[in-house]
N, C-alpha and C positions, 0 to 999 in steps of 0.2 A: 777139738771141735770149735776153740775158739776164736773167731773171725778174723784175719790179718787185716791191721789199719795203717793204712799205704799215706793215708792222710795227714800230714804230724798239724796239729792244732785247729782241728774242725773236730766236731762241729761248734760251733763259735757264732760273736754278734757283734755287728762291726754298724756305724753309725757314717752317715753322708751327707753334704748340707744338700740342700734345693739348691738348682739351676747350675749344678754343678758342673762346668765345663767341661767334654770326650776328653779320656785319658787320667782321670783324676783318680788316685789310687782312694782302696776304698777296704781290703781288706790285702795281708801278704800270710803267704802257708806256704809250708814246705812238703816235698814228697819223697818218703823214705821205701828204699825197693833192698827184694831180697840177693843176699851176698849171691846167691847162684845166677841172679840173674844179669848176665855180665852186657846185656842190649840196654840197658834201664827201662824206662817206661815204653810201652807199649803204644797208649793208647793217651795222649796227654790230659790233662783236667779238662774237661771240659762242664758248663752246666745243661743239664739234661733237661733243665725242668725248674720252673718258677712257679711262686704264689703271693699274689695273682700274677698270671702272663707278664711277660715283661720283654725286653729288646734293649731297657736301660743298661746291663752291666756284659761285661767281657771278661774274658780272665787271659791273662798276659804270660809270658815266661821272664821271668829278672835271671836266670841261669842257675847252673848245680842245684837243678831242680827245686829253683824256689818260683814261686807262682805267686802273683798277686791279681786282687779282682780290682778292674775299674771302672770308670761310669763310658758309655758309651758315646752322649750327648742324642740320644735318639729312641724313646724321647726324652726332653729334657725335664729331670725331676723337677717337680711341684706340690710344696708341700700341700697348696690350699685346695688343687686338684683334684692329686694324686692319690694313691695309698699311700700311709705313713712309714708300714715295712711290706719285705719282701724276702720272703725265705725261698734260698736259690740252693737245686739239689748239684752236688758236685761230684763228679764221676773221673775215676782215672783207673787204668791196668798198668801191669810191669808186663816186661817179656815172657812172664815164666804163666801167666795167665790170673795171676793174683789180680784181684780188683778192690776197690773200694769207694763207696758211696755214702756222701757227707752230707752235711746241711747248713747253710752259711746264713745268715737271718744278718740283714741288712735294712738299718734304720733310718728314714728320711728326718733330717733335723729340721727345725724352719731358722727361716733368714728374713731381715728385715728390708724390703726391695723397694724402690723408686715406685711411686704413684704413675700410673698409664693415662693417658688420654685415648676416651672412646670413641666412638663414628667417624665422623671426616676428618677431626682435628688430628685423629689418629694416622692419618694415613696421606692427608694432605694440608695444604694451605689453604684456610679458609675466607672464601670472600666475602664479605657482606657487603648488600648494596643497599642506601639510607637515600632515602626521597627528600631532596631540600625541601624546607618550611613543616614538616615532620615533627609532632610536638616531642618533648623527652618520652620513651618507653623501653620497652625491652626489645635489643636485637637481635641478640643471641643468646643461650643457654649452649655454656661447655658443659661436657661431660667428661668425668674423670672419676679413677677406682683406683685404690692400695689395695695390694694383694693381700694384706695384711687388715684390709676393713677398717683400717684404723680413719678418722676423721681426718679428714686434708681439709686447708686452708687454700684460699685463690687469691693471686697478685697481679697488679697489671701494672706495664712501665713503658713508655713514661708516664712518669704522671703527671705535667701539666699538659694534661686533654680533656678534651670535654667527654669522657666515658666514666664509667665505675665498672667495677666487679662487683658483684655481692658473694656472699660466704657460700652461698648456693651454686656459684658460677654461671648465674645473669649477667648477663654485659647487658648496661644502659646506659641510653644517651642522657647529654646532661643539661643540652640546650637545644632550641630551633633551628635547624642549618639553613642559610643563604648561600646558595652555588655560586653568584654573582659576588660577596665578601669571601667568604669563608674558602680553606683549603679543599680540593676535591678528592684529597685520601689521605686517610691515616693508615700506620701501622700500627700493632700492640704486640707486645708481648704479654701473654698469660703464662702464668707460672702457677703450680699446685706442689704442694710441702704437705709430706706425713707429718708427724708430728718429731720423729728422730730429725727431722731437717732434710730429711732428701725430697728432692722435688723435679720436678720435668717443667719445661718451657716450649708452646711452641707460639708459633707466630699468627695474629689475623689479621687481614686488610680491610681495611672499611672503607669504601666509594662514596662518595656523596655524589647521589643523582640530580640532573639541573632537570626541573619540570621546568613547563610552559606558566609561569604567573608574572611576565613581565609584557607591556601591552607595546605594538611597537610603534612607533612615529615617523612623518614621513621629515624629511631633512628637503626635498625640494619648497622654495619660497612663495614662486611665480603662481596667482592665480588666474590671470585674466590672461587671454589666447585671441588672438587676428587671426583669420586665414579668408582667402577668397572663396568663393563661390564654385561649384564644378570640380572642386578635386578630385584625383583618379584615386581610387581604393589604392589601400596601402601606405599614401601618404602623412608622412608622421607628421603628427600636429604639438605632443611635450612628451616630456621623459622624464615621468612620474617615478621618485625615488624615496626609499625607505629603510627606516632600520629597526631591528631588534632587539631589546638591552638583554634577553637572553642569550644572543650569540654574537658576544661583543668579542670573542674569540677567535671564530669562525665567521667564512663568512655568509647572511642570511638568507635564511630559505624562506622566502614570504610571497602573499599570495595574495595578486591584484586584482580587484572586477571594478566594474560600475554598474553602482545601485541601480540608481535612475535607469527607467526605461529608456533606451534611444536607439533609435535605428541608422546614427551615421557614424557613429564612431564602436570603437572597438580599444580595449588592452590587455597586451597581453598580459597572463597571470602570470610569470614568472621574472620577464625583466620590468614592465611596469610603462613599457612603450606605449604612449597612448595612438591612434592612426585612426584615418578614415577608410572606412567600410561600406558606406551605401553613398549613392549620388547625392550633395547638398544644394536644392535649389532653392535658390534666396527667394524666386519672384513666387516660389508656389506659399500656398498656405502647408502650416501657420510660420515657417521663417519669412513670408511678406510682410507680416504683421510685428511677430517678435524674431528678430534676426537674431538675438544673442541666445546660445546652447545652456542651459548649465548642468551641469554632471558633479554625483558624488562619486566619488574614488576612495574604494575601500582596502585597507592593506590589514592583513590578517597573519599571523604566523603559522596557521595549518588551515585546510579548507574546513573541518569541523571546529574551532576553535573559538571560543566567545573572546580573545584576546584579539581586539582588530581597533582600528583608528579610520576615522574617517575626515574625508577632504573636498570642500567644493571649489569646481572649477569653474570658470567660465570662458567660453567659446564665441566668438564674434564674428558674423560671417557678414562676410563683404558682399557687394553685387558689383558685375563686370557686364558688360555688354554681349551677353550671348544668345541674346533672343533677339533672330528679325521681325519686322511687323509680320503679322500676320493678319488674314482675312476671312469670316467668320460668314457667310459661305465664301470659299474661296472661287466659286464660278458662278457667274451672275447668267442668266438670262431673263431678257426683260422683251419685252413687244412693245411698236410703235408703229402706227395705223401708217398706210403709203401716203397720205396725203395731209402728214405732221407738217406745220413751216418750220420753218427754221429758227434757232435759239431757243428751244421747249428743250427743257431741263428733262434730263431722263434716271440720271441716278448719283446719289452722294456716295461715295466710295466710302469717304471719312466716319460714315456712322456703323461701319463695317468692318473696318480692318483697327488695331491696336498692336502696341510693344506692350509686354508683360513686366520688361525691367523694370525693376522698382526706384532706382534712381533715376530722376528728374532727367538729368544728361545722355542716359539712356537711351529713352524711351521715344527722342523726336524722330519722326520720319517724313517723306513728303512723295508723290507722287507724281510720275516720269516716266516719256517712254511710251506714246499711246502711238501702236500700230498694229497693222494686221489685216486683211482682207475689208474692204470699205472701210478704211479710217479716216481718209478723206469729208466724209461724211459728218464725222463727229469730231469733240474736240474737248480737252480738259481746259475750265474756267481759270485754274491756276496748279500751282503743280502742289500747294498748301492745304488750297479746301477739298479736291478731289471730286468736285461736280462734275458728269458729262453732260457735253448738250449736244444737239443736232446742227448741227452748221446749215443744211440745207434740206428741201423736202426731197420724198424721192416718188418719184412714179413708177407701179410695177408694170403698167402697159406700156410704158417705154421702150421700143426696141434695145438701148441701149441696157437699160437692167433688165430685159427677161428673165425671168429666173432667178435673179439675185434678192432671194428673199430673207437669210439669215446673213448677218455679216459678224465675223470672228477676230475679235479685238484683244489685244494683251495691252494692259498697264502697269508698268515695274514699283513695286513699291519700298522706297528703300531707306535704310536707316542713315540718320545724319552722323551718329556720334560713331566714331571710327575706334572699331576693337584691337588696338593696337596697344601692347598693354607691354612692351621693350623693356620700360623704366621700372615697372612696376614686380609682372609679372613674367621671370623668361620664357616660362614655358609657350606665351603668345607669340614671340619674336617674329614667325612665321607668319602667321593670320593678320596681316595687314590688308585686308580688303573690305569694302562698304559691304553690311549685312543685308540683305534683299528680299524682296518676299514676289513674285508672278502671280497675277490673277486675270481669269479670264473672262470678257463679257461675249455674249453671244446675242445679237438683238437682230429680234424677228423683225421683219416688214409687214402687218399685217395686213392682207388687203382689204379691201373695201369693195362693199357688194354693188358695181355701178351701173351694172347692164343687166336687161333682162333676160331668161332664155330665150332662145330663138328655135323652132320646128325646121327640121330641113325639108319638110312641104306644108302646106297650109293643112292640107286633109288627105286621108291614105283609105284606100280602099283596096279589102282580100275578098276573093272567092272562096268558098269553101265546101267544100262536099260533105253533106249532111252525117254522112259517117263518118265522118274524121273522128278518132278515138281522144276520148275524154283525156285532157292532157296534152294533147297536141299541141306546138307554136304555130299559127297559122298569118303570121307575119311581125314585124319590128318595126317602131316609129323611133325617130331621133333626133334628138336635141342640142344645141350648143351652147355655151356663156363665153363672151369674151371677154367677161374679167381671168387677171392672173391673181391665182396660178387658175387655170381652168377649174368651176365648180362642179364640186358632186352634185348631179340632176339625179335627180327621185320620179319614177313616173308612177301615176295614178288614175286608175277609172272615176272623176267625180260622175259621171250622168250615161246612161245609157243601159244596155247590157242585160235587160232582167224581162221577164215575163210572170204571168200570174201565176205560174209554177214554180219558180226559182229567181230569187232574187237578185242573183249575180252568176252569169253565163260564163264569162270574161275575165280574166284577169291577166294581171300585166305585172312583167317585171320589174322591182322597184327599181332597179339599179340597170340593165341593159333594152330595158324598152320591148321586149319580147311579150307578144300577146297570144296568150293561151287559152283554150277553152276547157270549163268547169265541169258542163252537161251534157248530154249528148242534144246537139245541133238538130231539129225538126224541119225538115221543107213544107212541110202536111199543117204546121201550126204558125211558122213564121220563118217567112223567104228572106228580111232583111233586117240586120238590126246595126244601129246608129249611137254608135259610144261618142261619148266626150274623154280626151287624155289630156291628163295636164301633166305638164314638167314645171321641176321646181327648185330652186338653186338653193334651198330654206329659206329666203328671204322673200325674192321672187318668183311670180309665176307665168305659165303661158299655158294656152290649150289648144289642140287640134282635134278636127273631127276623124272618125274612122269610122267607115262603113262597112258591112261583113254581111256579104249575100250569101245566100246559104243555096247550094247546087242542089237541084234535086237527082235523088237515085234508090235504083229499087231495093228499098231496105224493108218492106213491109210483107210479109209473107200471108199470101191466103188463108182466110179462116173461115171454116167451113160449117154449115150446120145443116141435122146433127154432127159432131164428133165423134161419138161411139153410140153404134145401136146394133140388139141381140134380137134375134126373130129367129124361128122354127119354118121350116117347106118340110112339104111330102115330097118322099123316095120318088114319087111319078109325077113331080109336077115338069109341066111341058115347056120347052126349050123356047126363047124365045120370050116368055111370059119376063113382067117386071114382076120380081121379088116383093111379095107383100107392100105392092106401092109403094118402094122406098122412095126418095127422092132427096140428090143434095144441092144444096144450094152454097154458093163461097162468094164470098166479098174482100176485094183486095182495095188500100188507101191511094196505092202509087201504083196499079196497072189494071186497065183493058179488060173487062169480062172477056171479050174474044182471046184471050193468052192464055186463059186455063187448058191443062191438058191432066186430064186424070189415067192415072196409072197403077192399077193394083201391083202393090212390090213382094206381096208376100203371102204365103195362105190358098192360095188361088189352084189347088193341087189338081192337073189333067184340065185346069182352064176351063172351070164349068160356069165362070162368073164373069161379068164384065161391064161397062157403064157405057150406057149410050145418051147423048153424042160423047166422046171421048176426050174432045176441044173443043174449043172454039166459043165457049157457052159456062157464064157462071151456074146452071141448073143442070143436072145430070141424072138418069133414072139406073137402077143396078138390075140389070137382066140374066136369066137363064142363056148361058151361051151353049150348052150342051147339056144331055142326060148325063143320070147314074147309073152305071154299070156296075153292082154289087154282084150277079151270079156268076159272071165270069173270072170276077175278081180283080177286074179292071181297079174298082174303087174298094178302099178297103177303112176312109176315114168318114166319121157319121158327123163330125164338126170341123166348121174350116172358120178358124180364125183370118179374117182379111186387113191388112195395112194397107192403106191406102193414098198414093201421095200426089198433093191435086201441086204442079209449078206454075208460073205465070212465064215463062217463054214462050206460049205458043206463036205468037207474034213474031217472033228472033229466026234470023237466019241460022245457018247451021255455023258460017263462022262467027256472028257475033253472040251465039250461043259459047261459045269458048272463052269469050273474052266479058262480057256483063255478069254484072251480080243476078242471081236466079235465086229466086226465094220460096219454099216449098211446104204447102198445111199438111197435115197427115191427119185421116180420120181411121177407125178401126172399129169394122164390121166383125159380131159374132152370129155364124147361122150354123145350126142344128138342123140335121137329114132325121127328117121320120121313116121309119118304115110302115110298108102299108100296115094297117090295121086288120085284126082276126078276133072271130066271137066263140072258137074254141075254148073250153074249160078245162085245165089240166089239173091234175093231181097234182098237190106237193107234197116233192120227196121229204125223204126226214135222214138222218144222218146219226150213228153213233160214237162219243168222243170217249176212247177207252184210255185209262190214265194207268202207264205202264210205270212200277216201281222198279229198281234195284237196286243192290247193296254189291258194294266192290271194299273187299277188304284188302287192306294194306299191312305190309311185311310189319313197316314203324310200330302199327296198332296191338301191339303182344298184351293190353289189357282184353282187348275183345273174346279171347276165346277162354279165356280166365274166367270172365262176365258171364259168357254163355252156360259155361261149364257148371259155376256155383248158380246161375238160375236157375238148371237144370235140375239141380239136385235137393234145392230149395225146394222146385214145383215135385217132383219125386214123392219126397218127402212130406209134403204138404197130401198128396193123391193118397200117398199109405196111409196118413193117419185117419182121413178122412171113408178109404177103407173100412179103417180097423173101427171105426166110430158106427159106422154104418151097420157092419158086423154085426157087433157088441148089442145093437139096438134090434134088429132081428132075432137075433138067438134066443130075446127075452120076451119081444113082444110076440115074432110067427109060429105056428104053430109045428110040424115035425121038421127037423133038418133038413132031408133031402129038399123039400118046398122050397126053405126058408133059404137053403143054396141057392137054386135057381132062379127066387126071386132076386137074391143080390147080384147074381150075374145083369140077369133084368135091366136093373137099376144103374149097377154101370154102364153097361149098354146103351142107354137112352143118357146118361150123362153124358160122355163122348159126344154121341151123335149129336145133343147138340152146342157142341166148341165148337165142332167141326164148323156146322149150320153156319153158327154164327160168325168163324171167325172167316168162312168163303162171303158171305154180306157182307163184310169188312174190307173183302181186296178189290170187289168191284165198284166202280161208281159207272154208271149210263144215263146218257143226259138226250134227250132226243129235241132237235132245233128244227123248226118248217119253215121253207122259205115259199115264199105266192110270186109265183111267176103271173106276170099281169099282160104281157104281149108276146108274140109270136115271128118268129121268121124263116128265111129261108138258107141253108148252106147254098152257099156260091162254089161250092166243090164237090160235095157228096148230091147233093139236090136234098137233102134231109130237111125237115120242118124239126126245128127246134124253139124253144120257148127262154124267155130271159124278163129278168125284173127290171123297171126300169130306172129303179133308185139304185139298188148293189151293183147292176150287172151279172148276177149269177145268173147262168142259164142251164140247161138240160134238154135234152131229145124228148121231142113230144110223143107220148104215145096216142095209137091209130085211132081208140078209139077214146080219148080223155080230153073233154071239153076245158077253153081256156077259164081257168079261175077266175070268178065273178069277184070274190074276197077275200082279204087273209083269214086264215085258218089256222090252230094250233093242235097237234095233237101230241098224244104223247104213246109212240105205238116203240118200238125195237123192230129195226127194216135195215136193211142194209141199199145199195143200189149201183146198179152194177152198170159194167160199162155201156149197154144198150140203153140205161134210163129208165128199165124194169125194175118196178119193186117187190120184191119176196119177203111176207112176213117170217122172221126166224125167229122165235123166243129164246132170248137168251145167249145166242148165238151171236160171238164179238164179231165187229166189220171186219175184212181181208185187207182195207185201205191202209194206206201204210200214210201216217201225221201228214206228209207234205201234201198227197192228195189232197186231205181234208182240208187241209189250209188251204188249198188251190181255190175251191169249192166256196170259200169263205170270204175271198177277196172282195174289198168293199167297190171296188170300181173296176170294171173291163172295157176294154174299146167293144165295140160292138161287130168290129173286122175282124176278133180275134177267133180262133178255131176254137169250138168245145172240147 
């Protein structure tokens, strides 16, 4: 039973240093198999299993089954790491199925190893970058570890540099760096040593950065600068240069302005080109006054940089001739009376025109060149001082100048000094010609006021027909001046024209002499009237008469009196008869009492009325021309309104009636027809007004019968209790039942009857009204006598034997009255008349022709 060991020397303890390189043997064992089994091993060693896990070891074959274990290098042992040991289980079979399983205990030794460099140092080349002018500090801290923890030492080589190491591995500087002296990179070697003496090296670069602390200068000498006047933009005026003791290397990158405000020049910031930029005029202000520029130039090594230098220039600007005179107004007009003599001074040109140039040589000019429409006439004293004068007078009434009243003069005014500037300036070479300035005079002739107006008649005389409508021209007077150019005449009414009603009839156009009338024109008040007109050139005057007869014509229309008058006749008064002695009478201003013709226009119904004499006669009386016929029914109106219209043609033939104004008064007659009179006394009827209710219900109204229903049941309700109360008080107070039933029947009975009572009181109202028939007459169609009031017009059939009412009467009776005019007392008994009758009945006014 005791277990076959295939393994010859396990299990066993075998020792390995750290970081021991794949393949490094580590332990050697052999394997012995049984004599039967003639295959050998089966299943060769392998390890099945570590403690703790592992990947570091392998096991090999060296041949005739010897086996050795080695390190794999994966991972690679570490004593400071790792685990110290590792027991590894080792397994092999033979062919015959024997096995056996070992345990190989393998010891990690330590070794003594080179010092590492950690973070960047480790893995690259480190740069450090050192700011020139930087006091001594610290730049860098290395970092470095022995695996072994033992304390390292730091070296740095070479060593004459300005760095140190400290024991700590500080790298510090040792002095101030100047980029501009000093080298711009070091290199070092750092080196760290265990204390056995191994050590690692690796390398750092150190840059010296150049800051901006050097200020820079400009190297251009030249401060003072010429240039002419008028340069064209872009023109380079210097070429502003500078350096930087910073980048005495390379070359500078600097950056030019100018301080100073100025608006003609310009530089660029980068090359330092200075140029003109806006127009430079010498004669304007302030280079008239101060011509010389000066500008600071600023050179700076960054646009935000306090390191800059500054520089002032000066600029000197010339003046050239490129201003002609000119003349301040440049167009004169000036006036001179027609009747100037000759040699009167009219205008000094010289206190008007100037050159702007500012140099002396500039600025002379002189005046030349006077023509133009009448120049003739005038003349320049010299061509220096630039006086004009009049050479001679002129007259505008001259045939020869009619009309030549403005005359149109140019004189050239031109520069003496020639802008020709070859020598000087090229870009002139071409502008060789005299600078000039055109101004123009325009001088009136004024005339002179020498004549007086003149009327083209002494005195003018209109007709005028007294109607002519307000507004009219009723004739033109006209005036002349024979100064030139001919003068505006003004005409005006000074004298004439007015009456003690209106103080100007008249009037007259200021400007074309047209005479108008204001009022309406009277023949009846004034046949003639006698204006004074003047005309007037504003200076002087003249006046003519005008006389204005006034035509007479018939514009006055008959007026008649009375005008309107109202009178009453009886039904039978007799034909022929003058109408309550009327009489008219008419007065016309402008025609003939014999012209009147009167002629009723209106009103006049069947021609019952008519005025005699009809013409011929301002007095005229208003006659019955016929009866009234009321029972036939000829006539059927009891008032006739009359118009009546009196004309004044009676006079006029029948054609010159078509052609004359005819003017026409109207009067207007009111007559009332009486009927005969009767002493009959009639009843007056009486009338009942019955006031019909009802109630119309609507589908919408679905409260209504809601309402009805709970009133109903209310009042119900209310009747029971008051029943039951009523009862209750019987039964105690009357004496045997049966009674005391019957009296409560009783009781309600006479209750009922009267709601009933009272609530039929309630649905009638009867109002009885009398009206007093006060006269009488007769139908023109039935022959009936009927009776009517003479204020309402209501009327009614007279009964045969009912005397005409002497008074109004009031009664208050219930009568109905029916179509014959009978009345039947009914009590209580509503009328048959249906409202509109009644209303008929009620009419405040009837014609008196109308049928009952």
């Amino acid at each position: 039973g005791r277990r076959t060991q295939l393994l010859k020397g396990l299990p066993a303890t075998s020792t390995v240093e750290e970081n021991a390189a794949a393949g490094v043997s580590v332990y050697t064992f052999n394997v012995t198999v049984s004599p039967l089994s003639s295959e050998g091993v089966a299943i060769l060693p392998t390890i099945v299993n570590s403690n703790p896990l592992t990947e570091a070891f392998d096991i090999e074959s060296k041949g005739d089954l010897e086996y050795r274990v080695v390190t794999t290098g994966n991972p690679v042992l570490d004593y400071e790491t790792m685990p110290k040991s590792f027991d590894l289980q080792i397994f092999v079979e033979d062919t015959t199925g024997r096995s056996d399983l070992n345990i190989l205990t393998v010891q990690v030794t330590d070794k003594n190893e080179r010092p590492v460099f950690r973070g960047n140092m480790a893995i690259q080349t480190v740069t450090i970058y050192v700011l020139e002018g930087t006091p001594p500090e610290c730049i860098y801290q290395v970092d470095a570890a022995d695996p072994e923890n033992a304390e390292l030492k730091y070296s740095l080589l070479p060593a004459p540099v300005p760095f140190l190491v400290l024991e700590s591995g500080a790298i510090f500087t040792t002095k101030e760096f100047d980029y501009e002296k000093d080298p711009h990179c070091y290199f070092l070697n750092i080196t760290v040593t265990d204390p056995d003496g191994l050590n690692s090296t690796k390398t750092v670069n150190i840059n010296i950065i150049n800051i901006n602390d050097e200020r820079p200068y400009f190297t251009t000498k030249q401060r003072i600068y010429r240039i002419p006047e008028e340069q064209s933009p872009g023109t380079v005026v210097a070429n502003i240069t500078a350096k930087d003791p910073d980048d005495e290397d390379s070359p500078s990158r600097l950056f030019y302005s100018i301080q100073s405000s100025d608006r003609y020049f310009s530089i660029n910031p980068s090359t330092g080109v200075l140029q003109v930029t806006g127009k430079i005029n010498r004669d304007a202000l302030p280079l008239r006054l101060h011509p010389n520029i000066s500008l600071i130039v600023r050179v700076e090594d960054s646009p935000s940089s306090s390191h800059a230098s500054e520089m002032e220039i000066t600029i000197i600007v010339d003046d050239i001739n490129d201003n002609p005179p000119e003349c301040n107004p440049s167009t004169f007009r000036i006036e001179a009376n027609e009747n100037t003599i000759a040699g009167t001074f009219l205008l000094d040109l010289r206190n008007y025109c100037k050159d702007i140039d500012v140099d002396p040589s500039n600025n002379q000019f002189n005046f030349t060149g006077l023509s133009g429409f009448g120049s003739n006439n005038f003349a320049l004293e010299s061509s220096v001082s630039g006086r004009l004068v009049m050479t001679e007078s002129i007259d505008l009434e001259n045939p020869a100048n009619l009309g030549a009243e403005v005359y149109s003069l140019t004189v050239r005014v031109q520069d003496i000094a020639c802008p020709n500037y070859s020598s000087k300036y090229p870009f002139y070479t071409s502008f060789d010609i005299f600078l000039c300035y055109i101004i123009h005079i325009y001088i009136r002739i004024k005339p002179v006021n020498e004549f007086f107006p003149v009327f083209s008649n002494s005195s003018y005389e209109f007709n005028v027909p007294e109607i002519t409508k307000v507004g009219s021209s009723i004739g033109r007077v006209n005036a002349r001046d024979k100064d030139w150019s001919p003068s505006v005449i003004t005409y005006s009414i000074v004298a004439g024209g007015g009456t003690k009603d209106y103080t100007n009839i008249f009037w007259i156009s200021p400007t074309k002499g047209d005479v108008k009338i204001l009022a309406r024109l009277d023949y009846e008040t004034t046949q003639k009237h006698i204006l004074t007109v003047q005309a007037s050139d504003q200076e002087k005057t003249a006046t003519a008469s005008v006389t204005v007869n006034v035509l007479e014509v018939n514009d006055e229309e008959p007026v008649c009196s009375p005008n309107f008058y109202s009178f009453q006749i009886p039904v039978s008064l007799a034909v022929g008869t003058n109408i309550n002695g009327f009489r008219i009478e008419c007065q016309d201003r402008d025609s003939d009492p014999r012209s009147f013709r009167y002629i009723i226009n209106e009103g006049n119904v069947n021609n019952h009325f008519t005025f005699s004499p009809s013409a011929g006669s301002n007095t005229s009386r208003l006659i019955l021309a016929s009866r009234f016929d009321y029972d036939s029914g000829l006539d059927t109106n009891w008032i006739y309104r009359l118009h009546v219209y009196i004309t004044d043609d009676n006079l006029l033939s029948a054609r010159d009636k078509t052609t004359d104004l005819i003017k026409t008064g109207t009067v207007t007659l009111s007559i009332r027809v009486i009927p005969n009179p009767t002493t009959v006394i009639t009843t007056t009827p009486g009338f009942t007004v019955v006031t019909k209710m009802e109630n119309l219900y609507s589908e919408s109204a679905w409260y209504v019968p809601f309402v009805i229903t709970l009133g109903s049941l209310l009042l119900l309700g209310l009747l029971g209790y008051l029943g039951f109360l009523l009862a209750t008080w019987v039964r105690t107070c009357c004496p045997p039942a049966g009674k005391a039933g019957d009296s409560l029947l009783l009781l309600l009975t006479q209750l009922i009857h009267r709601i009933h009572f009272t609530f039929c009181l309630s649905s009638q109202t009867m109002t009885k009204l009398n009206t007093v028939f006060d006269g009488e007459a007769r139908d023109p169609v039935t022959g009936k006598i009927y009776e009517f009031n003479t204020c309402s017009g209501a009327r009614r059939w007279k009964k045969s034997n009912e005397p005409l009412q002497p008074a109004p009467a009031m009664q208050v009776t219930s009568s109905a009255t029916d179509d014959s005019g009978q009345g039947t007392d009914r009590a209580g008994e509503p009328s048959k008349k249906e409202p509109s009758e009644k209303r008929k009945e009620l009419t405040a006014e009837t014609k008196p022709a109308a049928k009952p």
